[in-house]
VEXPA-251035 format. One line per 10 residues: their letters; for each residue x, y, z of N, C-alpha, C, O, CB. Coordinates in nm, 4 decimals. Glycine has a CB too. Example, Ala and Ser with C-alpha at 12.3 -4.5 7.8 and 13.67 -1.06 7.14 Angstrom:
2
AS	1.3190,-0.5690,0.7800,1.2300,-0.4500,0.7800,1.3200,-0.3300,0.7800,1.4236,-0.3319,0.8465,1.1308,-0.4473,0.9046 | 1.2850,-0.2250,0.7080,1.3670,-0.1060,0.7140,1.2900,0.0030,0.7870,1.3409,0.1138,0.8039,1.4084,-0.0598,0.5725
***
This chain:
81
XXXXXXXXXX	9.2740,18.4313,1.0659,9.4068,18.4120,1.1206,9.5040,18.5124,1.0597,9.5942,18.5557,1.1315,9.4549,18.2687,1.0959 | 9.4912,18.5608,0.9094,9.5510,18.6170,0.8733,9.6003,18.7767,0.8997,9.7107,18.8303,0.8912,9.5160,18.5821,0.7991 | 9.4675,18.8267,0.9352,9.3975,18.9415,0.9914,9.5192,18.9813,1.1258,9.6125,19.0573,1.1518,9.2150,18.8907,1.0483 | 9.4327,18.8605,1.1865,9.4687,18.8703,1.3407,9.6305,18.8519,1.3598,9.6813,18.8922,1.4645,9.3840,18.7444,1.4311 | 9.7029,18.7971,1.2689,9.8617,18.8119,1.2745,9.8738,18.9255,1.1941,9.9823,18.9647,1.2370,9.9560,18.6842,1.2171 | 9.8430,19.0050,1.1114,9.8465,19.1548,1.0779,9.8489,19.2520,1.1698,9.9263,19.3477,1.1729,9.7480,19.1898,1.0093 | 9.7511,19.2223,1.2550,9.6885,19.3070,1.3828,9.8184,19.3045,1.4787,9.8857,19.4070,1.4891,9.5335,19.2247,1.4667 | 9.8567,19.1757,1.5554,9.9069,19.1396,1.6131,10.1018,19.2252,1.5786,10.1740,19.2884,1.6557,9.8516,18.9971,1.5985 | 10.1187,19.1911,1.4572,10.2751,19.2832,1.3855,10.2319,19.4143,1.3916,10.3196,19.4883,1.4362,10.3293,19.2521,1.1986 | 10.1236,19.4726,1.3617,10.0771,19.5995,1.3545,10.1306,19.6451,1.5209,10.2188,19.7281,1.5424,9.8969,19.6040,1.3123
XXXXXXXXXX	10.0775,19.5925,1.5953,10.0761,19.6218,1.7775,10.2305,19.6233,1.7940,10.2902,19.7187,1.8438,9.9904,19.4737,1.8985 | 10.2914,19.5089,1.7480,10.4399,19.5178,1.7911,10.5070,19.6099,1.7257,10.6151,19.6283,1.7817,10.5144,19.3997,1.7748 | 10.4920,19.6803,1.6274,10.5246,19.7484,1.5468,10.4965,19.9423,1.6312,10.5320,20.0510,1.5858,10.4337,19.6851,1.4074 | 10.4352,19.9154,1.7374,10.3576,20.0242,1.8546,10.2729,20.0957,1.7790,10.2864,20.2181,1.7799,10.4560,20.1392,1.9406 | 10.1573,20.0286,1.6899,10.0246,20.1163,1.6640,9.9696,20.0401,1.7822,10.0004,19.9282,1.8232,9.9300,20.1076,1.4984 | 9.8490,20.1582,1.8438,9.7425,20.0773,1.9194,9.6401,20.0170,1.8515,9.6387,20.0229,1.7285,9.6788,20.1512,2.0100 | 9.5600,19.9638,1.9080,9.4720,19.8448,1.8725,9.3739,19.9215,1.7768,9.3512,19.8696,1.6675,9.3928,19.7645,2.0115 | 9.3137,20.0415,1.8089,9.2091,20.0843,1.7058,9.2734,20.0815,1.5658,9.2498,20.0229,1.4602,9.1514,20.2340,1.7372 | 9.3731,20.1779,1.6139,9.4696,20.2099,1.4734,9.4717,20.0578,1.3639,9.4178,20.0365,1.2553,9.6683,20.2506,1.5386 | 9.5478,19.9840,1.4400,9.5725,19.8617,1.3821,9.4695,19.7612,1.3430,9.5054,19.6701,1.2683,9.6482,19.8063,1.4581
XXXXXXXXXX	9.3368,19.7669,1.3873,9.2622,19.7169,1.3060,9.1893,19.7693,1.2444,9.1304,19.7038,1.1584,9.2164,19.6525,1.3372 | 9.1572,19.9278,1.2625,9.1049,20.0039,1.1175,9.1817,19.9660,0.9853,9.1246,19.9524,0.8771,9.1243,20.1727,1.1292 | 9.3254,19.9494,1.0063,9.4468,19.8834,0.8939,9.3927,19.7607,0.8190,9.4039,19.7395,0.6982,9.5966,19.8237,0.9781 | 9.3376,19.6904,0.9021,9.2981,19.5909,0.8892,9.1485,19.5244,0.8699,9.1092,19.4078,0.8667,9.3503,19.5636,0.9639 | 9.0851,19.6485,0.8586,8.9761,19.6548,0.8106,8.8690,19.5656,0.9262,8.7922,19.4868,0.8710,8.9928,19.6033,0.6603 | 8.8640,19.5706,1.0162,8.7995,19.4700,1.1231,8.8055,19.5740,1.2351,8.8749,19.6756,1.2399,8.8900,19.3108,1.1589 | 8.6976,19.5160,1.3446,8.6706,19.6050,1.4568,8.7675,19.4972,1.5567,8.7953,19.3775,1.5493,8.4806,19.6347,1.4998 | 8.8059,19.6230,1.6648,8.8844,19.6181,1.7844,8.7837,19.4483,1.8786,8.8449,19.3498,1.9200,8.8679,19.8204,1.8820 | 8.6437,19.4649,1.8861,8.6158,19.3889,1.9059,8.5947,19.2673,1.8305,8.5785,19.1634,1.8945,8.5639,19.4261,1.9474 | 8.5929,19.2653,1.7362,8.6178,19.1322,1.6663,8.7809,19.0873,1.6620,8.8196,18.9771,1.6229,8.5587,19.1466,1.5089
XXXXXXXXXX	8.8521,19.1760,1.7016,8.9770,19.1378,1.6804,9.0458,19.0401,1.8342,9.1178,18.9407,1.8443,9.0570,19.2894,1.6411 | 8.9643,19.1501,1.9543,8.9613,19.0883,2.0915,8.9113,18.9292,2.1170,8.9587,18.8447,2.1929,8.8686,19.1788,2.1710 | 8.7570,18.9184,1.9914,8.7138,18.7980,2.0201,8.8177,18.6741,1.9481,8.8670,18.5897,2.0230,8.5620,18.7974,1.9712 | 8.8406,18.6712,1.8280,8.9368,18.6293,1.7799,9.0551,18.5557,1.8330,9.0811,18.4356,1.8262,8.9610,18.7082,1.7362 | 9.1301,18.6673,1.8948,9.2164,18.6450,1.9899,9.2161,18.5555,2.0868,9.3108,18.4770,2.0932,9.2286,18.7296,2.0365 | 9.1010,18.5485,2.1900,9.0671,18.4535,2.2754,9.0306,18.3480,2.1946,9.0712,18.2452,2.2487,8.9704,18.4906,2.3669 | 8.9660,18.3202,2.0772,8.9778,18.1705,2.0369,9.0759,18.1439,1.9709,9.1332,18.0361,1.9867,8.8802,18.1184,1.9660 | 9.1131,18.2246,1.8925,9.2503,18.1631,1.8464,9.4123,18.2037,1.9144,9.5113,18.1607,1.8553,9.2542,18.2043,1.6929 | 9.4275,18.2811,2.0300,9.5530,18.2864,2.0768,9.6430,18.1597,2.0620,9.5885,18.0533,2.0914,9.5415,18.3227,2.2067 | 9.7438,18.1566,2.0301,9.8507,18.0542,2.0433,9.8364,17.9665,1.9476,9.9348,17.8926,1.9471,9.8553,17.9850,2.1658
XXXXXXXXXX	9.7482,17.9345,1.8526,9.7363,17.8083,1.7358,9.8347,17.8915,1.6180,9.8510,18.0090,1.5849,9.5331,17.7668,1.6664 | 9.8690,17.8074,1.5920,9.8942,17.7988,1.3933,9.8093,17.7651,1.3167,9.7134,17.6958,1.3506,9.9896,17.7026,1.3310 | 9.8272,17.8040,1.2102,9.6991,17.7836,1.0723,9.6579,17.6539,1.0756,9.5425,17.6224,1.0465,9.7532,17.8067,0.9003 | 9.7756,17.5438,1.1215,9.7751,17.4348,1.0702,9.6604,17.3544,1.1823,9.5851,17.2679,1.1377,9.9323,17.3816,1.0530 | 9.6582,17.3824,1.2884,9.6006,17.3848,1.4560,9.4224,17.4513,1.3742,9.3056,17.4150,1.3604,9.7304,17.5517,1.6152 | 9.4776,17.5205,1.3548,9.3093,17.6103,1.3693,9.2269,17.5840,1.2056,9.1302,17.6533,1.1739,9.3417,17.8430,1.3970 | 9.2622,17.5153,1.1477,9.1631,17.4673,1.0162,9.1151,17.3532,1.0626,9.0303,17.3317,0.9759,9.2331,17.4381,0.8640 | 9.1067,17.2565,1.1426,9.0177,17.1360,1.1910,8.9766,17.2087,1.2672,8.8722,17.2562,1.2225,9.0632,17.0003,1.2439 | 9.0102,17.2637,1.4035,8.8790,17.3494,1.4725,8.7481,17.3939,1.4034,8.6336,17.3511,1.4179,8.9277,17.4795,1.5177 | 8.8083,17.5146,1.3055,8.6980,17.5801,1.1839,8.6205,17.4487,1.1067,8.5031,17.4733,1.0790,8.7998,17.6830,1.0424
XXXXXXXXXX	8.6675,17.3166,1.0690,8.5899,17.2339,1.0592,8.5198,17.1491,1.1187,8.4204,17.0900,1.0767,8.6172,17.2018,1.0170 | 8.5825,17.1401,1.2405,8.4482,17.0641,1.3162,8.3407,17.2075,1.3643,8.2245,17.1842,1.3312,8.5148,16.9531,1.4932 | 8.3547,17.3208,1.4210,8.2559,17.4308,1.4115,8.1738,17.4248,1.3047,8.0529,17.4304,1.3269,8.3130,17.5535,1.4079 | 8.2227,17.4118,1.1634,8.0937,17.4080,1.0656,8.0342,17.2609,1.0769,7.9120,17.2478,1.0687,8.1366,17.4430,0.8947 | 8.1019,17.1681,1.0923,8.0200,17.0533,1.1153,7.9319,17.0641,1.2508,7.8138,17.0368,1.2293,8.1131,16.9294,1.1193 | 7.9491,17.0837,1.3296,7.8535,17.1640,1.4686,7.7105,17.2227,1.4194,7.5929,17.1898,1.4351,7.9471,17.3211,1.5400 | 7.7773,17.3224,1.3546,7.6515,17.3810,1.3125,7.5954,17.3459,1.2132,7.4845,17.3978,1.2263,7.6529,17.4922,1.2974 | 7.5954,17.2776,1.0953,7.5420,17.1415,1.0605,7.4479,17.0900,1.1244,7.3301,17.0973,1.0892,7.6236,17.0531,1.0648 | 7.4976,17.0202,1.2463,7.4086,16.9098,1.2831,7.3204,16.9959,1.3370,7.2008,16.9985,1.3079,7.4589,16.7916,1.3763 | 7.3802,17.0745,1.4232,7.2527,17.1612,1.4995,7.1322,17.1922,1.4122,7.0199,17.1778,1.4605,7.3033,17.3121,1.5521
XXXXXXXXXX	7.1495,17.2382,1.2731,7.0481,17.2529,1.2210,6.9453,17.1493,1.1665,6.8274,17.1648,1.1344,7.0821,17.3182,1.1510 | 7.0401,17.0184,1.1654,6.9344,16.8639,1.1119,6.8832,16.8346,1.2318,6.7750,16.7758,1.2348,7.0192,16.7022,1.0447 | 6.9469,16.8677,1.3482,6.8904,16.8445,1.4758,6.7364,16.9271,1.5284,6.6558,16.8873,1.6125,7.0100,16.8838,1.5679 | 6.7331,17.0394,1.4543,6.6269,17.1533,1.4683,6.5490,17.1287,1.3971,6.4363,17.1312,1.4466,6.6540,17.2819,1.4478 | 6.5562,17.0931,1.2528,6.5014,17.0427,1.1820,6.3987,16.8888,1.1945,6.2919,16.8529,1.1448,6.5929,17.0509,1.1161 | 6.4852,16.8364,1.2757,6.3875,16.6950,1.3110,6.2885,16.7261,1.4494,6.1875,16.6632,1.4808,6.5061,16.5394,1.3554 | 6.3367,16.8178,1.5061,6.2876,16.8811,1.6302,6.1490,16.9254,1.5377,6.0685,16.8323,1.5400,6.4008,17.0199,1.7123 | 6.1125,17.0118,1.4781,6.0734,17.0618,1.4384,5.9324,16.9232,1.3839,5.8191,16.9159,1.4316,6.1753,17.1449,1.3726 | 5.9705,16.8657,1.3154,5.9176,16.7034,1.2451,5.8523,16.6247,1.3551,5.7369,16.5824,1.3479,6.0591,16.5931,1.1832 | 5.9150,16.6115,1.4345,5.9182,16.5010,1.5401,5.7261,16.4851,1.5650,5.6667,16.3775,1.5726,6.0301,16.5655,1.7105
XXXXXXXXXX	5.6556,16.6369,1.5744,5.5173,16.5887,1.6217,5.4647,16.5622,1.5037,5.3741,16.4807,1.5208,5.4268,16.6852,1.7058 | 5.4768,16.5919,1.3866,5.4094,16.5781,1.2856,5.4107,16.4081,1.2805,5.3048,16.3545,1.2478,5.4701,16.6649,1.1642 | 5.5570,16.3000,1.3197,5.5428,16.2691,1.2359,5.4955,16.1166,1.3979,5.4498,16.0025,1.3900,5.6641,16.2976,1.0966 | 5.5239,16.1728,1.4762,5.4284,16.0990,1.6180,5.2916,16.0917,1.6039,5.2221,16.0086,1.6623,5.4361,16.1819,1.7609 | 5.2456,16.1864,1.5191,5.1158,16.1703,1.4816,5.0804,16.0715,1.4191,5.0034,15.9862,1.4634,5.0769,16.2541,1.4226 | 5.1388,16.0708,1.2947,5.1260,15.9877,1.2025,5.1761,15.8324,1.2145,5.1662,15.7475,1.1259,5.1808,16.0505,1.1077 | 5.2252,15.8173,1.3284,5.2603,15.6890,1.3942,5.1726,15.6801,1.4620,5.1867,15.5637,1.4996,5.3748,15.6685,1.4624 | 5.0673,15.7241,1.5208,4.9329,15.6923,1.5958,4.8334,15.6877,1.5473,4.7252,15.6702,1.6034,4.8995,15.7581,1.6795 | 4.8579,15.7052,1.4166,4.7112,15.6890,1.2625,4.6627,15.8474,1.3199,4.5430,15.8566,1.2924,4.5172,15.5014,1.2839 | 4.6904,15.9227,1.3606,4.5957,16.0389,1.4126,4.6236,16.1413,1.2843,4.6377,16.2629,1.2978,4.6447,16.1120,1.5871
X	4.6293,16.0679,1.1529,4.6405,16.1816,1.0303,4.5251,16.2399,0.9533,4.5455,16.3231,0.8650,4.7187,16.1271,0.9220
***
């Protein structure tokens, strides 16, 4: 967020976009993607987003993880060990 309101004063300020995020140490396209998810929030808006995303990906991975289990353990619920 911080970045991207750097970027953003940088532009109003009339650097173009490369300029202004070489400044900023980030690519034009990461700055584009950014933008579309975070246009229009405040910090205060966009830190529960960023936490339910890591909780997302969380589960996805206990979810892959049991995916993963699931025949081993169907087996072993059919005595077939």
């Amino acid at each position: 967020m911080a970045k991207l309101r750097e970027i953003e004063i940088k532009l109003a300020q009339g650097k173009d976009v490369v300029t202004a995020c070489r400044d900023a140490r980030t690519t034009d396209k990461t700055f584009d993607r950014r933008r579309r998810e975070y246009d229009g929030m405040k910090v205060d808006q966009a830190r529960p987003l960023k936490r339910l995303e890591q909780e997302n990906a969380r589960l996805k991975l206990l979810i892959g993880e049991l995916h993963q289990k699931k025949p081993v353990l169907t087996d072993f619920a059919k005595g077939n060990f």
